[in-house]
Every structure is written in structure tokens, then in C-alpha cells.
C-alpha positions as CSV (number, residue, x, y, z in Angstrom):
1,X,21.3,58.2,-42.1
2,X,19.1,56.1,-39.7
3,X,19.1,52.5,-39.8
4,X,15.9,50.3,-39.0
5,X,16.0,46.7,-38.2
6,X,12.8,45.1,-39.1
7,X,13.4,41.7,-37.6
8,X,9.7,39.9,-38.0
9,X,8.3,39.0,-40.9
10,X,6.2,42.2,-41.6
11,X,4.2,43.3,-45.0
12,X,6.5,45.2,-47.3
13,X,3.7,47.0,-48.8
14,X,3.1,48.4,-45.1
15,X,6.6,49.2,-44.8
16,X,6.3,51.8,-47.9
17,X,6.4,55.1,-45.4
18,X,10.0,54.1,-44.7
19,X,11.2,53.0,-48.1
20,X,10.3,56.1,-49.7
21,X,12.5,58.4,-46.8
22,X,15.8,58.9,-48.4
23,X,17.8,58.9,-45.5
24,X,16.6,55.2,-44.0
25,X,18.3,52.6,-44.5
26,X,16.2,49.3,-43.9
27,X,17.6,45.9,-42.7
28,X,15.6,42.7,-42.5
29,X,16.9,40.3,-40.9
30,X,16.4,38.9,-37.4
31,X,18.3,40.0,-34.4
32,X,20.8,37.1,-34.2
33,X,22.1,37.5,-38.0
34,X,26.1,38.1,-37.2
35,X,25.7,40.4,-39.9
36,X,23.4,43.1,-38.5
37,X,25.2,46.2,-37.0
38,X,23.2,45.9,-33.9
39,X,25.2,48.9,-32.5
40,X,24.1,51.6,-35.1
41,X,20.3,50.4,-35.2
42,X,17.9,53.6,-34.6
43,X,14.2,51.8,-34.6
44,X,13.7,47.9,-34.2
45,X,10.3,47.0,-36.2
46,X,9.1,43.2,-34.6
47,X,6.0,41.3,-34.1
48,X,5.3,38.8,-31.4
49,X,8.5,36.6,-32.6
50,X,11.4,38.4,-31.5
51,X,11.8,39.1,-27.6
52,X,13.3,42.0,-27.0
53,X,15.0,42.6,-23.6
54,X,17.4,44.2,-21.5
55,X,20.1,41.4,-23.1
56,X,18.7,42.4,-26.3
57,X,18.8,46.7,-25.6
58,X,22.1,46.3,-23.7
59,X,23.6,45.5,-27.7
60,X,21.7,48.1,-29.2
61,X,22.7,51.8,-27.5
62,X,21.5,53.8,-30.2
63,X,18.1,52.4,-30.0
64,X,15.5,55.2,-30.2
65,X,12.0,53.4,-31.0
66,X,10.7,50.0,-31.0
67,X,7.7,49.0,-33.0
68,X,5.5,46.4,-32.6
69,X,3.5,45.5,-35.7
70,X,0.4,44.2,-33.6
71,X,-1.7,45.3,-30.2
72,X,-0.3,43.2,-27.5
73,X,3.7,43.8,-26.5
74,X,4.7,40.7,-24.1
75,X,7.0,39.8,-25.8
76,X,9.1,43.7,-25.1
77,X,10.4,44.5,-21.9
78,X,8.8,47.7,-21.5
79,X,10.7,48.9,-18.1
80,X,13.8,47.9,-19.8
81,X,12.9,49.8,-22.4
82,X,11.6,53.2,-20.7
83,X,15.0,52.4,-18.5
84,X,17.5,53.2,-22.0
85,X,15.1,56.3,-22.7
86,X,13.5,54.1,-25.8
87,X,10.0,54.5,-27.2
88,X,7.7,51.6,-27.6
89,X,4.5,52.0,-30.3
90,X,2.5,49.4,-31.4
91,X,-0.5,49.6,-33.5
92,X,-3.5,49.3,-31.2
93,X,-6.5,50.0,-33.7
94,X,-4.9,47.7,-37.1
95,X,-5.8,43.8,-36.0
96,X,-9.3,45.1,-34.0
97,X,-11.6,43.9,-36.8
98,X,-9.2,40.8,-37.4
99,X,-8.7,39.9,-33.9
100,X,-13.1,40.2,-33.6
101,X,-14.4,38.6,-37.0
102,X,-11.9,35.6,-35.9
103,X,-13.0,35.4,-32.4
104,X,-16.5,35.1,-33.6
105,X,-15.8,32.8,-35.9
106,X,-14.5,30.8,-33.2
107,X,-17.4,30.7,-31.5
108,X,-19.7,29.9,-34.1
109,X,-17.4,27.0,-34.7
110,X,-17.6,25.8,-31.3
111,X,-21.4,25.9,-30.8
112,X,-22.0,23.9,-34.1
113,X,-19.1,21.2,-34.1
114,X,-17.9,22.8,-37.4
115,X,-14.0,21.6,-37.1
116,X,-15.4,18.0,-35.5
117,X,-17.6,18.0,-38.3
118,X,-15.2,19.0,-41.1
119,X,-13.0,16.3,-40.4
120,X,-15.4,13.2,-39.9
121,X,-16.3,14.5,-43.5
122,X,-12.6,14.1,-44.6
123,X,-12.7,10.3,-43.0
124,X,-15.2,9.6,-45.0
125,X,-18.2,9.5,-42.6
126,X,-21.6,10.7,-42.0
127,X,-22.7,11.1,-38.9
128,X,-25.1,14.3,-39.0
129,X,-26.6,13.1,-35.1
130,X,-23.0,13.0,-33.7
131,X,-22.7,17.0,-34.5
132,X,-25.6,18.6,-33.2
133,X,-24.6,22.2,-32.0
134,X,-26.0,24.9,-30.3
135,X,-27.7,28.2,-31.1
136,X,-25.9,31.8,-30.2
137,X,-29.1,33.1,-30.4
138,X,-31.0,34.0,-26.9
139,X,-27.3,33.1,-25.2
140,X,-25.4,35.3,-23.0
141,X,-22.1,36.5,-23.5
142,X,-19.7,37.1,-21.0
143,X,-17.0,39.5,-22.2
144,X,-14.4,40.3,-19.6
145,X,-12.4,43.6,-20.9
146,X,-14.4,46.3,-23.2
147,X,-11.8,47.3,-25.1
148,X,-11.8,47.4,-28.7
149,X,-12.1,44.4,-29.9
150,X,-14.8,43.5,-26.5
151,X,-16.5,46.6,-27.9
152,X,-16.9,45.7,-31.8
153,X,-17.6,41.8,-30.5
154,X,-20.5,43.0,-27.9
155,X,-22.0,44.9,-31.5
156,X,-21.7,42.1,-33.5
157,X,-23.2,39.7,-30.5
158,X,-26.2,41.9,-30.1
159,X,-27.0,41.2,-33.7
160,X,-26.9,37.7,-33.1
161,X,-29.4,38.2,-30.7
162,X,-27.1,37.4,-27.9
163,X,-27.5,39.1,-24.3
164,X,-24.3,40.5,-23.4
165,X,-22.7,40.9,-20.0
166,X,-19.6,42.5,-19.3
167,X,-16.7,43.1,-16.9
168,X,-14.0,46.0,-17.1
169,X,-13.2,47.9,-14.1
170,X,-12.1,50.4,-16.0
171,X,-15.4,51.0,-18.0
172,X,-17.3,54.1,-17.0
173,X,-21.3,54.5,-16.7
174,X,-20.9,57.2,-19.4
175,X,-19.5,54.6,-22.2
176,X,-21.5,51.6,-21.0
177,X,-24.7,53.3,-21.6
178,X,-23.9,54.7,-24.9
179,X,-22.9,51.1,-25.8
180,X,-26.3,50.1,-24.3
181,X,-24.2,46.9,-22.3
182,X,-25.0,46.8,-18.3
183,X,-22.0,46.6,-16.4
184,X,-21.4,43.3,-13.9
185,X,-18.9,42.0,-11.4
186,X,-16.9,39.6,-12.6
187,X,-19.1,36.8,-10.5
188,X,-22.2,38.1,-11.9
189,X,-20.7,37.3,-14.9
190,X,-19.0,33.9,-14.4
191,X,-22.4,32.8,-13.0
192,X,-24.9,33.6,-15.5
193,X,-22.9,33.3,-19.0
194,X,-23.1,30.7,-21.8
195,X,-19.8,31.8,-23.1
196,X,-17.0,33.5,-21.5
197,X,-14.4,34.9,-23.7
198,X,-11.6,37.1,-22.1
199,X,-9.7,40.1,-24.5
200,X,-8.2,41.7,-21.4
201,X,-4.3,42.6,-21.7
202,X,-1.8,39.8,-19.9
203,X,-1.1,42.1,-16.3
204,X,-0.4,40.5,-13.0
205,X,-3.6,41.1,-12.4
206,X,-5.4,39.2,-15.4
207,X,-2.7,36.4,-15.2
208,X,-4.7,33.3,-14.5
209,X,-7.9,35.6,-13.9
210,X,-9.7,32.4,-15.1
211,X,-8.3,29.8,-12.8
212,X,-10.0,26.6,-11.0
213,X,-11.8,28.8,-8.0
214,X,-13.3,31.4,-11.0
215,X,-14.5,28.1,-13.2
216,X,-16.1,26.9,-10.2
217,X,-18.5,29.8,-10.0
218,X,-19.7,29.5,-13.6
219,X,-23.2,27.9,-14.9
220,X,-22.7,23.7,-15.4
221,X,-22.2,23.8,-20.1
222,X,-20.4,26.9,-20.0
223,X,-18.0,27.7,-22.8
224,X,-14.7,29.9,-22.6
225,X,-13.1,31.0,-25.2
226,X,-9.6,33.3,-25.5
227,X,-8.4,35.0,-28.5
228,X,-6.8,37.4,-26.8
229,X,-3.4,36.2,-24.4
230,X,-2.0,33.1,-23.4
231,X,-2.3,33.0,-19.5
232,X,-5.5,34.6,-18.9
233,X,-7.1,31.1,-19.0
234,X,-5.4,28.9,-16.3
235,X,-5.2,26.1,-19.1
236,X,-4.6,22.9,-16.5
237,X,-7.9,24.2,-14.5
238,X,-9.5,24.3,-18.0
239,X,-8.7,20.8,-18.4
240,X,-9.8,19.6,-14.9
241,X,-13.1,20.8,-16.2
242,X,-13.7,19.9,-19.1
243,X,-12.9,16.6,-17.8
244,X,-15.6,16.4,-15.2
245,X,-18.2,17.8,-18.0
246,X,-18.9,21.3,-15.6
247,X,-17.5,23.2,-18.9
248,X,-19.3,21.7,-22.3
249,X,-16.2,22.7,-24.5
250,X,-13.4,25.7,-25.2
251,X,-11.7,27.1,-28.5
252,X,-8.1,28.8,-28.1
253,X,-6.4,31.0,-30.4
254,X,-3.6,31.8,-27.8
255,X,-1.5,30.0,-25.1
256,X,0.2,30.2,-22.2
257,X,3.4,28.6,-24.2
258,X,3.4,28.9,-28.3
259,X,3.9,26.7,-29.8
260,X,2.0,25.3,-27.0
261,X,3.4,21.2,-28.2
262,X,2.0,18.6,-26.1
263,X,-0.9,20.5,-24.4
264,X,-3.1,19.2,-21.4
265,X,-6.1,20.0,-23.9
266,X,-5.4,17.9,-26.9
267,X,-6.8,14.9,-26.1
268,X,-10.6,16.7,-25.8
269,X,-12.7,16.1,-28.9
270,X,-14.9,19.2,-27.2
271,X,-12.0,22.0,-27.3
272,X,-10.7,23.4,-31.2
273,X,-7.6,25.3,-31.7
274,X,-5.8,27.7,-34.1
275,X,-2.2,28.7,-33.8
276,X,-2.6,32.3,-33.2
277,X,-4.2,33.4,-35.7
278,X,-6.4,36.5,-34.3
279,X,-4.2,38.9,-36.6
280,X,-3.7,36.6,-39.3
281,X,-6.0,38.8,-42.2
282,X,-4.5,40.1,-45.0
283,X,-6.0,43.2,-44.0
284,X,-4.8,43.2,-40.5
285,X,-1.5,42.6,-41.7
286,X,-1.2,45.4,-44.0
287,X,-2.7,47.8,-41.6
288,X,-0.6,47.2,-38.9
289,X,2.7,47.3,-40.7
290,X,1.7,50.7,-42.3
291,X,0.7,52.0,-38.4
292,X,3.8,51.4,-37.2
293,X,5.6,52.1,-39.9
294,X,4.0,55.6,-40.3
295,X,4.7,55.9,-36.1
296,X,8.5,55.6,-37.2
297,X,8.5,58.0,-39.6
298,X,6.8,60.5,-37.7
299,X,9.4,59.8,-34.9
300,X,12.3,60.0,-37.0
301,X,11.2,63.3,-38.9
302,X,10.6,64.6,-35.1
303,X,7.2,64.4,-35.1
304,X,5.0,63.2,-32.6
305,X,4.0,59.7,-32.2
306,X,0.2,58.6,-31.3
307,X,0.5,54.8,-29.9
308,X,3.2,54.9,-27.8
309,X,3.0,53.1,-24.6
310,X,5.5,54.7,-22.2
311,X,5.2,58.0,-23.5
312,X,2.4,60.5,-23.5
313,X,0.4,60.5,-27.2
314,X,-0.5,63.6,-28.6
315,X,-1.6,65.0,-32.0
316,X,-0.1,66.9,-34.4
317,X,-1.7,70.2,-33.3
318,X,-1.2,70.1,-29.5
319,X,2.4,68.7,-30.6
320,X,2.9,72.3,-32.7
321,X,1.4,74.2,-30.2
322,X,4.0,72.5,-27.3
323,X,7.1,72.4,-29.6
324,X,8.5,75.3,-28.6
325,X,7.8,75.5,-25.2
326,X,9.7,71.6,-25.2
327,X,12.7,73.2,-26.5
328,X,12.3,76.3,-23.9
329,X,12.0,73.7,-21.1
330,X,14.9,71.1,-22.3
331,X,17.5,74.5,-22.8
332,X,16.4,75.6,-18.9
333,X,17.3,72.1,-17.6
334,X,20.6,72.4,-19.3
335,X,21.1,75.7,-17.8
336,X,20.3,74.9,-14.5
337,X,22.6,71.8,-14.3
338,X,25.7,73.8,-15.2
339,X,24.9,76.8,-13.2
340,X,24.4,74.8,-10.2
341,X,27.3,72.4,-10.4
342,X,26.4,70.6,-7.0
343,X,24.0,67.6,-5.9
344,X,20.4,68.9,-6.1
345,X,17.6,67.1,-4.2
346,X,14.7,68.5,-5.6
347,X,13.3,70.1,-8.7
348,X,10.3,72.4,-8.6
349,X,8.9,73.7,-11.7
350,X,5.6,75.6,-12.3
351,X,3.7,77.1,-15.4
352,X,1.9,79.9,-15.9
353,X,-0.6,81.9,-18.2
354,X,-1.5,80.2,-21.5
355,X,1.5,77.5,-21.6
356,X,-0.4,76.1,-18.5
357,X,-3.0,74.4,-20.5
358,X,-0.7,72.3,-22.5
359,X,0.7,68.9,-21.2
360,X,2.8,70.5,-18.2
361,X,4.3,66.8,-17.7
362,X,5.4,66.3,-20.7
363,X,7.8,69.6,-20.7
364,X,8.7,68.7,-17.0
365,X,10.0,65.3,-18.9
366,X,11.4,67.6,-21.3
367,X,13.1,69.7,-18.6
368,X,14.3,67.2,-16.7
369,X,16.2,65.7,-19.9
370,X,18.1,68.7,-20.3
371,X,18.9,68.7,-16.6
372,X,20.7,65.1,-16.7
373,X,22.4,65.3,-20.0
374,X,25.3,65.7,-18.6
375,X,25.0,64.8,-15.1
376,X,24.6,61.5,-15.7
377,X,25.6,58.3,-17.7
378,X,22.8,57.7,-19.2
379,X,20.9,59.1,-22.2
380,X,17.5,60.6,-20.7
381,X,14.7,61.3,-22.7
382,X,10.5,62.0,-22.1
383,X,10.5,58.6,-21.8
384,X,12.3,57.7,-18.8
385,X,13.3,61.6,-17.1
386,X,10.9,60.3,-14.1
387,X,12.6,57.1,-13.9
388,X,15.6,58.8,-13.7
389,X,14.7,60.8,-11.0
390,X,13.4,58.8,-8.9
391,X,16.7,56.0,-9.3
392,X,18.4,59.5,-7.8
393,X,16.4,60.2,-5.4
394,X,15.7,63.5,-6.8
395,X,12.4,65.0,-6.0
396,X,10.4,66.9,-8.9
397,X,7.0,69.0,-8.1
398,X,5.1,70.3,-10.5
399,X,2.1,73.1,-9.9
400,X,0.1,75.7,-11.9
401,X,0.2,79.4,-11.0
402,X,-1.7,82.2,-11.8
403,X,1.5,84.9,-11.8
404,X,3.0,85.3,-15.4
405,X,5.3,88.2,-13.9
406,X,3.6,90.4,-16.7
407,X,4.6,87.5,-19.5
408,X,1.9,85.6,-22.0
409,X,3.7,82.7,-20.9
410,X,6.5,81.8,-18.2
411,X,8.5,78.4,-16.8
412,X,9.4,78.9,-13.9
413,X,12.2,76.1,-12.5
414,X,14.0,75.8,-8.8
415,X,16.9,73.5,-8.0
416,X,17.5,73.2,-4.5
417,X,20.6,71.3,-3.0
418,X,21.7,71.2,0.6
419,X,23.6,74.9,0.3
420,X,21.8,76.5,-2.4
421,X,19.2,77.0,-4.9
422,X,18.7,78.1,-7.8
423,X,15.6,79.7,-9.9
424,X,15.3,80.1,-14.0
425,X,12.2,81.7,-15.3
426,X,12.0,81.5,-19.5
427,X,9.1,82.3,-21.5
428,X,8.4,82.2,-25.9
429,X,7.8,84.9,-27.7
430,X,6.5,84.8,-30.7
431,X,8.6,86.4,-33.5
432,X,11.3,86.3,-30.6
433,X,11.5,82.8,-29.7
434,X,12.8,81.8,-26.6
435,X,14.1,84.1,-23.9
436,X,15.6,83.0,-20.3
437,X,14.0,86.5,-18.3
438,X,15.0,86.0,-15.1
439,X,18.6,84.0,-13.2
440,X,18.9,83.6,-9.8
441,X,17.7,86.7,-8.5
442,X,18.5,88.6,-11.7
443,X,16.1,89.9,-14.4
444,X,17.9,89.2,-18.0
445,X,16.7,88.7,-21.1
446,X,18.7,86.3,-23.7
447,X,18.2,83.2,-25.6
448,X,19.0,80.3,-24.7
449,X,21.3,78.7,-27.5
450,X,25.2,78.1,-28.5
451,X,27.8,78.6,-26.5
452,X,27.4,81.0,-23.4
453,X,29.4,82.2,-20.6
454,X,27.7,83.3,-17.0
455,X,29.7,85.8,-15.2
456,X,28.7,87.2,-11.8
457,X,30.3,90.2,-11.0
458,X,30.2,93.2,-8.7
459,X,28.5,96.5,-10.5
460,X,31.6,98.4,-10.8
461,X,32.8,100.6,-13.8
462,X,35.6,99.2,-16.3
463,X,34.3,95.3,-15.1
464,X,32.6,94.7,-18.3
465,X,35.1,96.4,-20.3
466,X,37.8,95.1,-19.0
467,X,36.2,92.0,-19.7
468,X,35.7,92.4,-23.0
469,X,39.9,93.9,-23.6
470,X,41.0,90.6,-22.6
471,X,38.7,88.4,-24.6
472,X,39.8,90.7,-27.9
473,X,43.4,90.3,-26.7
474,X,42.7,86.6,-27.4
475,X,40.8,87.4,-31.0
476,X,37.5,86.2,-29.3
477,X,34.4,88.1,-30.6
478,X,31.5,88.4,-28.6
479,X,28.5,87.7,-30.2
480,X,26.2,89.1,-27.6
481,X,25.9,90.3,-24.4
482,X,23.0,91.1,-22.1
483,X,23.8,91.8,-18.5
484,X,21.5,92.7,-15.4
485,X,21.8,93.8,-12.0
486,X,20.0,94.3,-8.5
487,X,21.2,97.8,-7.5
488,X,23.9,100.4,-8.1
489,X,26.9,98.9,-7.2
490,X,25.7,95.5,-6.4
491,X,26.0,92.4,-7.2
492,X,25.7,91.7,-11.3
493,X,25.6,89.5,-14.0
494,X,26.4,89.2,-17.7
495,X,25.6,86.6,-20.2
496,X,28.0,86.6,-23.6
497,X,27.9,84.4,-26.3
498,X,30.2,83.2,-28.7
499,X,30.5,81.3,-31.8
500,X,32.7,78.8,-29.9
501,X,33.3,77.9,-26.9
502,X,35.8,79.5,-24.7
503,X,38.7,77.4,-23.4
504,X,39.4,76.6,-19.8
505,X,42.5,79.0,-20.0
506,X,40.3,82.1,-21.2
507,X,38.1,81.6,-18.0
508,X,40.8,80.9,-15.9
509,X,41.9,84.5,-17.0
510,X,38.7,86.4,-16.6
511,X,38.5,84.9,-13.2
512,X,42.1,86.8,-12.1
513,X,40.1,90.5,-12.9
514,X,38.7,92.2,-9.7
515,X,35.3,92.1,-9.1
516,X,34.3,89.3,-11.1
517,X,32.8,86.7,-8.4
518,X,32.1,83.5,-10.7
519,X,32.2,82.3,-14.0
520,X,30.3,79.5,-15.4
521,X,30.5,78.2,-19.4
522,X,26.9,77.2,-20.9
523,X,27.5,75.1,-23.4
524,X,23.4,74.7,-25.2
């Protein structure tokens, strides 16, 4: 049973991909209710109201997934997040149109005096001279970030007859021509707009991007608007010039506090305001609830998810066609943590023939999972293996080679520590699954799964046997064994499997036999 906390008020039509699973239980009520069983929730569903951080995810250990019903996800720690191994999806594409019709709305308003006018209506007056607004037409546009809503506003302004300039360091000659916009700097944009609107993320970077030195560049009767996030607009430097007339008026949908109470701006007849209404559509709310909603399901029926932000996305096709080397790649992490039972500094994995052209980092996150599982007190996942890492000072490389060692596919993974190293090379075959095909030295060939045993030996005859008296003297039945060797005599290995594991007096038994050099349990 998995147990969902949805603890914002979120459409329950949108919700209907998790109350049709049978085995969710789903809990709305908001994080603070005495009565929620904080320490058994599996996927928190929020919108911008609940703040989740590390005080938050410190109460909630078997948090897998957090969802944010909306595009924008201030309001969750995301490093605190990746930090406990948790996903966090939002739904990116289900308030675009929302977010857009409402910033244009906005902007319409503004130009024309609609909300001034509406309410001298409402006092009873008439004065049609007070109100005179200003055409969109022929005006330029300043949109600072191209994203989606930037790109479906740029459409709509073209339309209008608007000339639109834009700034987004991240937008590529390729896209801005096939949107038929001309890229600026962001001067060349503060300088010759009529209205500025900002639908950038809130970063360190875009925090106070429009501040008093950035306003001072811009054409005397400009207009700013931001529907996007509180902060981008350094609101006091707004104020400053609205006051000295250089900016003719400003419409906010967002603040830098929310409520925002008592703001600088209120006392400007020139500036209109909504409380945060961007995603506020029936629509918007309906689609964003089923997004996220269907990104839970997916992640709870092991699926892959497509909006997460601190995990790679992929679809369901590259997802099949990587499952199986995942589970390849999280068994040989396992494997080499409790063969190599000492500190390793670095971890050097490389892939080969057709498993190359998947998403290497992805099973290097994978493998790195199985490596720390039980190395470390702390549940490791895709999500935050690198973080991991990194906290321990464990170095991880990654290449591509052309040598499959005669396989379709191969992993190939080294651990090296200040004595030793250690190398585990596994490859899928189909019909066969996994196989682990080569151990330190040793060509084998076994699965990887249940309850194994790792015995290095010396190649003499009556070891394996012997072996295998004692563990029937005990009523243990070996379920398997494949064993390899480097020459006549030599040193050898054997992998067995069991249906259980052995217990630490069995071992301690097999290690009393001659020539047996080692014995380590694999527990998968």
C-alpha cells in the first residue's frame, strides 16, 4: 500500500489516476494535521502553499516523490530533496496557456485603464477623458526568457501587430529563427521596449534582474509587467520610478512576498494587481492536477517519470529499452561493495557495444545506488548517487569503449582503493537476462540475483567437493554453482547460490578447509 499526502488544494477530478490504483491510499490534509502519518507518506502532491524543506523531509523518511501541481517549485527545497534520494516533478506544460492568456490580459488592461476604469464606473462616474489608454499595436515587446509561456506570448503579440524583442541566453539561432524573433542583449532590450514583461525562472541569477541600474537603461513611459515570480522585479526600484514618471505604469500578478500586504506600490493609481492568479483557469487547474498525478502513478507502478527536475526524463521506449541494463548496473554495484569490503576512492565504469547509446549516466546513477546501499546510512537513489559521491569524496569516471570482449553488450566497473582494485564486467542477454562474465581477473558466467557466496580458492582436486560435503552435512542445497579459473592449479573461484542465506557459522566453516583463500556472502 502506498500512501499519498496531497496537502494543497488540488482538483479531484485531476487526481482520478490515483484514485482508481487499488493499492493508494490518498490523504488530504495539510502537512501540519496531527493526524497525518507523516512517517509512512510515499508521494507528497502540493502547490505553491506548502513549503517543503529539509525540516519538513527530515519527518517524512519514506518520501519517494514530490509533486508540484504547477511550473514553478520555490517553494521545495530541491537540494534537500535530491539530498534524501527524493524525486521532484511538476507539471511544466499544464498552466502555459493560463499563465499566457492572463499575462496578456494584463497587458491589455494596463494600456487601456480597464481596472481604473471599471471602478470609477462602480463610483458612479463618468469620466471617459480621464482613461485614455494606449494601443499594443506598432509597440515593442520586450520578453526576457523564451520559454513556453515567452514563446506562446511572442505568437500572440505578433498578431497584435506588436514588434517583439527578446532575451534568453539560453535561446539558440536554430529556434529563434524558426520562431521568426531576433535575439538581443538584455540592454538592447531594456532600451528600445514599450513593455517589458519577465517569465524567467526565480535563480540567483534573475533575482532582482530588473533592479534600479536595469530601469535606468529603459525608454522614459515604459511599462513592466511580471506574471511570472516574485523577485525578478526589484519592487522598491519599481516604485522609485514610477514615482519620478520615467516608468508610465506596471501590472503584477506575483510578488516578492504573498500576500504581499502593505506594498510600496499601492498607493499608484498607474500600477494594477491580481493575487496570483497566472494559473488560476479552470483548465489550468485540471491539467496540472492530472500531470502530476499521472507522474505519480507512473512512478509508483515503476515507470518512468517525464517532468522531473533532478532526475534525467525519458520516455517510455528508451525507459524499456534501458530497464534492464538499470537492474544489470544496480546488481554490479552491489557486488562490488561486498566483494571489496574496504574504502574505495574511485569508481570507473565504461560501456560498450549497443548499451553505449543509451543514457550511460543514468545506469552509472544506477550503479552507484547499488554500490552504497549498504555502505552507507543513507538511502541512495538516481537521484542523488552523484551527491553522494562527491559528500565522500569518491571519484566516478565514466567513458565509452569500442571493446565488447566478443559481447552485444558489456558494463564494465573498477573500484580502486589504496591496496586494491577490483573489476566486474556484466552484460544482458536476451532470453538469458543478466549475466556477471567476468570477476576480478576471472571469466564466469552467473546471474546476478538471491543469495550468493564468493569463494576464492586454489585449483586443487576434492576443493569443490569438499565444499559441497560440508554444506549437505548442514542440509544446505546448492542451487547453482559456476566456477572459473586462470590456469591448472591456480588460483580459482566459485559462485554458489542458495535459497537462503548462509549463516556466519557455515562460512566460518568453509574457511577451516585447505585451499580455500576467501569467502565472501552476496546477498542481491
Amino acid at each position: 500500500m502506498y500512501y499519498v499526502l496531497v496537502a494543497d488544494a488540488i482538483n479531484e477530478v485531476g487526481l482520478q489516476p490515483l484514485l482508481e490504483m487499488e493499492n493508494v491510499d490518498i490523504i488530504q490534509k495539510k502537512t501540519d494535521d496531527p493526524t497525518v502519518p507523516l512517517d509512512k507518506i510515499d508521494a507528497l502532491l502540493v502547490r505553491s502553499a506548502t513549503k517543503v524543506d529539509e525540516k519538513l523531509l527530515e519527518k517524512m523518511p519514506s518520501l519517494k516523490i514530490i509533486a508540484r501541481a504547477g511550473v514553478g517549485v520555490d517553494n521545495i527545497d530541491i537540494n534537500a530533496a535530491t539530498k534524501h534520494g527524493i524525486i521532484v516533478v511538476n507539471a511544466p506544460d499544464g498552466n502555459t496557456i493560463s499563465t499566457t492568456e492572463h499575462t496578456f490580459a494584463m497587458m491589455a488592461s494596463l494600456m487601456r485603464n480597464i481596472p481604473q476604469a471599471h471602478q470609477s464606473i462602480k463610483n458612479l462616474e463618468w469620466k471617459r477623458n480621464a482613461f485614455v489608454g494606449t494601443e499594443l499595436y506598432g509597440k515593442t515587446l520586450g520578453i526576457i526568457g523564451l520559454g513556453r509561456i515567452g514563446s506562446e506570448l511572442a505568437k500572440r503579440a505578433m498578431v497584435f501587430g506588436m514588434n517583439v524583442r527578446v532575451f534568453d541566453p539560453f535561446l539558440t539561432k536554430e529556434r529563434a529563427a524558426k520562431l521568426g524573433i531576433q535575439p538581443n542583449t538584455l540592454d538592447e532590450l531594456l532600451g528600445n521596449s514599450d513593455i517589458i514583461t519577465v517569465h524567467t525562472p526565480l535563480t540567483n541569477e534573475t533575482k532582482g534582474l530588473i533592479n534600479e541600474e536595469n530601469i535606468s537603461k529603459t525608454k522614459k513611459g515604459v511599462y513592466f509587467l511580471n506574471c511570472a515570480r516574485g523577485g525578478i522585479i526589484d519592487e522598491e526600484a519599481l516604485a522609485k520610478y514610477i514615482g519620478n514618471g520615467h516608468v508610465a505604469g506596471a501590472a503584477l500578478d506575483v510578488y516578492e512576498t504573498e500576500p504581499p500586504g502593505e506594498h510600496v506600490l499601492l498607493k499608484y493609481d498607474n500600477v494594477i494587481f491580481t493575487p496570483h492568479l497566472g494559473a488560476s483557469t479552470k483548465e489550468a487547474q485540471l491539467n496540472v492536477a492530472t500531470q502530476v498525478a499521472d507522474e505519480v502513478r507512473l512512478f509508483l507502478e515503476g515507470k518512468p517519470v517525464a517532468n522531473s527536475i533532478n532526475l534525467p526524463s525519458m520516455s517510455k521506449d528508451v525507459f524499456e529499452k534501458i530497464r534492464p541494463f538499470h537492474h544489470l548496473a544496480k546488481q554490479m554495484g552491489a557486488i562490488l561493495s561486498q566483494c571489496m569490503k574496504e574504502v574505495i576512492n574511485e569508481l570507473n565504469v565504461t560501456f560498450s557495444g549497443t548499451v553505449a547509446d543509451l543514457e550511460t549516466n543514468y545506469l552509472t546513477k544506477a550503479l552507484l545506488s547499488g554500490f552504497f546501499k549498504d555502505r552507507i546510512d543513507l538511502h541512495v537513489n538516481e537521484v542523488n548517487a552523484m551527491l553522494a559521491a562527491k559528500e565522500r569524496h569518491l571519484t566516478v569516471g565514466e567513458k565509452i569503449s569500442t571493446n565488447t570482449y566478443g559481447y552485444a553488450n558489456c558494463i564494465t566497473v573498477t573500484g580502486k582503493g589504496e591496496r586494491h582494485s577490483f573489476t566486474i564486467r556484466g552484460t544482458f542477454i536476451d532470453h538469458y537476462g543478466p549475466r556477471i562474465v567476468f570477476l576480478n581477473d576471472f571469466n564466469i558466467d552467473f546471474l546476478p540475483e538471491g543469495n550468493l557466496l564468493y569463494v576464492q580458492h586454489m585449483d586443487r582436486p576434492g576443493v569443490i567437493g569438499r565444499v559441497g560435503r560440508i554444506l549437505g552435512d548442514h542440509g544446505i542445497n546448492i542451487a547453482t554453482m559456476q566456477v572459473g579459473r586462470k590456469e591448472v592449479g591456480g588460483e580459482a573461484i566459485m559462485i554458489l547460490s542458495f535459497d537462503k542465506p548462509l549463516s556466519e557459522e557455515n562460512i566460518k566453516t568453509l574457511l577451516q578447509l585447505d585451499d580455500i583463500v576467501s569467502i565472501n556472502s552476496i546477498l542481491l
